[in-house]
N, C-alpha and C positions, 0 to 999 in steps of 0.2 A: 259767853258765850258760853247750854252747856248749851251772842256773836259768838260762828261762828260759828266744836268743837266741834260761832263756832269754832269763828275757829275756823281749827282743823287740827283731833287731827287724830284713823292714825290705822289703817291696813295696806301696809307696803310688806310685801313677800309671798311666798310659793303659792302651791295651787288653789286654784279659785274656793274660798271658807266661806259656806254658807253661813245668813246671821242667826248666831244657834237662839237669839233672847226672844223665841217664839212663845215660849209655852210659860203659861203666868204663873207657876211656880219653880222657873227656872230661876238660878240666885247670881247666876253670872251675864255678863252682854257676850257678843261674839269673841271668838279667840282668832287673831289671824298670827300667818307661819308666814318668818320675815327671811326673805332669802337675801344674802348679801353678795351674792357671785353674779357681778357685774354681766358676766360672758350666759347667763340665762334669766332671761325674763320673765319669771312666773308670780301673777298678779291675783291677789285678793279680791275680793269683789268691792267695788267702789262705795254698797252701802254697807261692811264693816267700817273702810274707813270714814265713814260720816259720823262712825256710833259717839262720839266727841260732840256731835252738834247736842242733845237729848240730854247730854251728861253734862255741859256747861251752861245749860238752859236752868233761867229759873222762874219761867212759867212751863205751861205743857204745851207737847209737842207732837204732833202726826208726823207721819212719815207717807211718803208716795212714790212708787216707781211707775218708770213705763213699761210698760208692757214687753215683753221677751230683751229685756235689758242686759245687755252682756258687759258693762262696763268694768275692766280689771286696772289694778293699778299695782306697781313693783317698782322695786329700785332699779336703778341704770347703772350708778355708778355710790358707790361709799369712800369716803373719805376720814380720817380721825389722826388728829392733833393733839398729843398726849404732854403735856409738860408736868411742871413736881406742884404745882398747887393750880391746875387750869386744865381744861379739855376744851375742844370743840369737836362737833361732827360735823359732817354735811353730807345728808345724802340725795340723792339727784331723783326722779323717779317721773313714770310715765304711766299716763292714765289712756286707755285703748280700751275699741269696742263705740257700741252706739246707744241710746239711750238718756236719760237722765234720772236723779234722784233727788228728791226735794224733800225738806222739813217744813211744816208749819209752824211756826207758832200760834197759839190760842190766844185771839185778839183781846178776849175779857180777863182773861188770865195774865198780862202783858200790862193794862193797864192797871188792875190790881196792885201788881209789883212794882210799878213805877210811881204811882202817886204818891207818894213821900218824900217825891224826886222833884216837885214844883211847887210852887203855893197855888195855895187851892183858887181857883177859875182859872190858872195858866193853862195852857197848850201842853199838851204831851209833844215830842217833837224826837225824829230821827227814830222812831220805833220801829223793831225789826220786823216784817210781815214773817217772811220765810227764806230758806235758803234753799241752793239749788247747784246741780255738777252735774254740768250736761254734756256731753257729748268726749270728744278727745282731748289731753293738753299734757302739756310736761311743766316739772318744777323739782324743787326744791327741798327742803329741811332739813334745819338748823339747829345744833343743842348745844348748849352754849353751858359752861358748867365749871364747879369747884373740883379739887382731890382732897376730901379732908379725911385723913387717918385710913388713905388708901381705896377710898369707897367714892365712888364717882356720884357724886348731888348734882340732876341738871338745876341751875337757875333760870332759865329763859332757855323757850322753845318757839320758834318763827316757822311759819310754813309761807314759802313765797308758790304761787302757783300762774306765774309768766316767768318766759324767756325773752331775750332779746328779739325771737322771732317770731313769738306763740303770743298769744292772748288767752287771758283767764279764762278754764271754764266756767267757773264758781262767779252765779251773781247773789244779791240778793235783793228781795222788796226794804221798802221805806217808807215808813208814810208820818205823818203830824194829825192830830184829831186835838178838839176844844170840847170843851167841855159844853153842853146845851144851860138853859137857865136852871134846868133841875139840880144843874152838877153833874150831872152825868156823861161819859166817856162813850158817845155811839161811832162802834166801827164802820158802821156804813156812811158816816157825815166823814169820812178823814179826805184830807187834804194833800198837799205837798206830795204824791205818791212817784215815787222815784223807781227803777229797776238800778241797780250798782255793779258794775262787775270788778270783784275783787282781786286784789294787787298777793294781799297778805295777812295773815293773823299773827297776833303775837300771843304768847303765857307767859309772864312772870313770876319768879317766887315770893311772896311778898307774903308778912307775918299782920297784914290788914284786910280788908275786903278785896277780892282778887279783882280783876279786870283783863278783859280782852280788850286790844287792841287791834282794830283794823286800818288798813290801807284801801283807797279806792281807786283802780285805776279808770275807768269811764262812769258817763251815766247815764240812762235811759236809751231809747232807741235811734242812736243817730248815725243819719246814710254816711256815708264814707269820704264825703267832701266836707263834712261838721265833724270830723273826731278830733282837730287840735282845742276847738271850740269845748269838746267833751270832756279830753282830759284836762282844757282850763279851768271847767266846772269842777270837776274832781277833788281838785287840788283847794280848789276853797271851800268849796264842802269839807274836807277832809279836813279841816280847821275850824269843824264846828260841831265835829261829828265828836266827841269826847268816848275816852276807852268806856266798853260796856260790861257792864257788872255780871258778873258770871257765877256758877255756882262753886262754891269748894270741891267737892266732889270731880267736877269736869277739869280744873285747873288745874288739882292735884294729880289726876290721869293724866294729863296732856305730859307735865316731867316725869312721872315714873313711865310713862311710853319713851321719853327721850333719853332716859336713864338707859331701856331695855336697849335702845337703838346702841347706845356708847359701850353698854358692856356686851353688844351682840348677841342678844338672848335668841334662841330661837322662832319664839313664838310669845306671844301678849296677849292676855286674857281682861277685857274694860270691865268694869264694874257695871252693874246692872242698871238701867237707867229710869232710877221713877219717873220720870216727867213725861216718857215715853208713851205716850196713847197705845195699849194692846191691842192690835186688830182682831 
């Protein structure tokens, strides 16, 4: 994920930061101002904290808003568990306002990446379309981390985005495509097309190929008398759905954002995102 960064993950704090990685010889992504004072709410704009998805991607990636989009996101509440060789944070955070933000991914570019991933005439399968953060919802994150020689190293950063009484904003597409008799990968023959709405992302520290980890809490569009039905689906999907390979780059952001979060920096500036389509 740069699944997922996505993922997710990462503008919780003060007032609303435009995404400054407009202009194509800008060398940075957005910078957002992280406020930790529970008792005021001032929220970032939802598509900083997406800038994770672009940066853990490793095809390419559009980006799309709705139109007069106001969606902000801040912390609620901060938390931090300090011991002699261990931390944890948790911070709470609410996303407000109306609109949505969505990523593509580039279908030809997706399967590019992946064919190395089946033997040749298999099925591609569980490929990500796009992601998406629509509307209002509260959550979560988590950093989870060493103290070696005094300096806080997160190893695992989780973003859970439901409560016990909220449902996820964040869904994303899915689909499986075969290959035709040429061999070829046509996005328009795909199959299995799922909508997901997610539970969680995970980032690891991990000294091999990174991977994101997702959770699924539903799937596709079912009325309200089929959701135990949904999240049954979910839950075995979610055991075939294997962590998704992500780029260095968005993996490594996702811990030093969770670093910034534990040592309370004020503000976090992402790495610039090639994979980003420049409008």
């Amino acid at each position: 994920m740069t699944i997922l960064t996505l993922l997710f993950l990462a503008a919780i704090g003060s007032s609303p930061t435009p995404d400054t990685n407009t202009a194509p010889l800008d060398p940075n992504g957005p910078t957002v101002v992280i406020n930790y004072d529970p008792n005021q709410f001032n929220g970032n704009n939802v598509q900083s904290f997406m800038y994770f998805i672009p940066l853990i991607s490793i095809s390419r990636v559009s980006s799309q808003a709705s139109p007069n989009n106001d969606q902000l996101i801040g912390i609620t509440s901060y938390e931090k568990q300090l011991d002699d060789d261990s931390f944890t944070v948790i911070c709470r955070f609410k996303i407000t306002g109306q609109g949505y933000n969505k990523y593509i991914f580039e279908p030809n570019h997706m399967v590019a990446t992946h064919l190395n991933t089946v033997k040749k005439g298999q099925p591609l399968t569980e490929m990500l379309d796009w992601i998406k953060f629509q509307g209002q919802g509260l959550g979560r994150l988590e950093v989870h981390g060493l103290v070696v020689k005094g300096t806080l190293v997160a190893t695992k950063v989780d973003l859970f985005f439901t409560t016990e009484n909220t449902k996820s904003p964040v869904t994303v597409g899915i689909y499986s495509i075969s290959p035709s008799e040429d061999g070829k990968y046509d996005y328009n023959k795909k199959f299995d097309v799922l909508t997901a709405s997610v539970q969680s992302l995970s980032f690891k520290r991990t000294a091999s190929t990174p991977k994101m980890a997702m959770k699924i809490e539903s799937l596709g569009d079912q009325p309200d008398g089929d959701a135990f039905w949904s999240q049954v689906k979910a839950m075995v999907v979610n055991i075939f759905i294997p962590p998704t390979r992500i780029a260095p780059v968005g993996n490594d952001t996702m811990l030093l954002f969770g670093q910034a979060l534990a040592n309370q920096q004020p503000t976090f500036t992402f790495p610039r995102a090639e994979m980003l389509n420049q409008k």
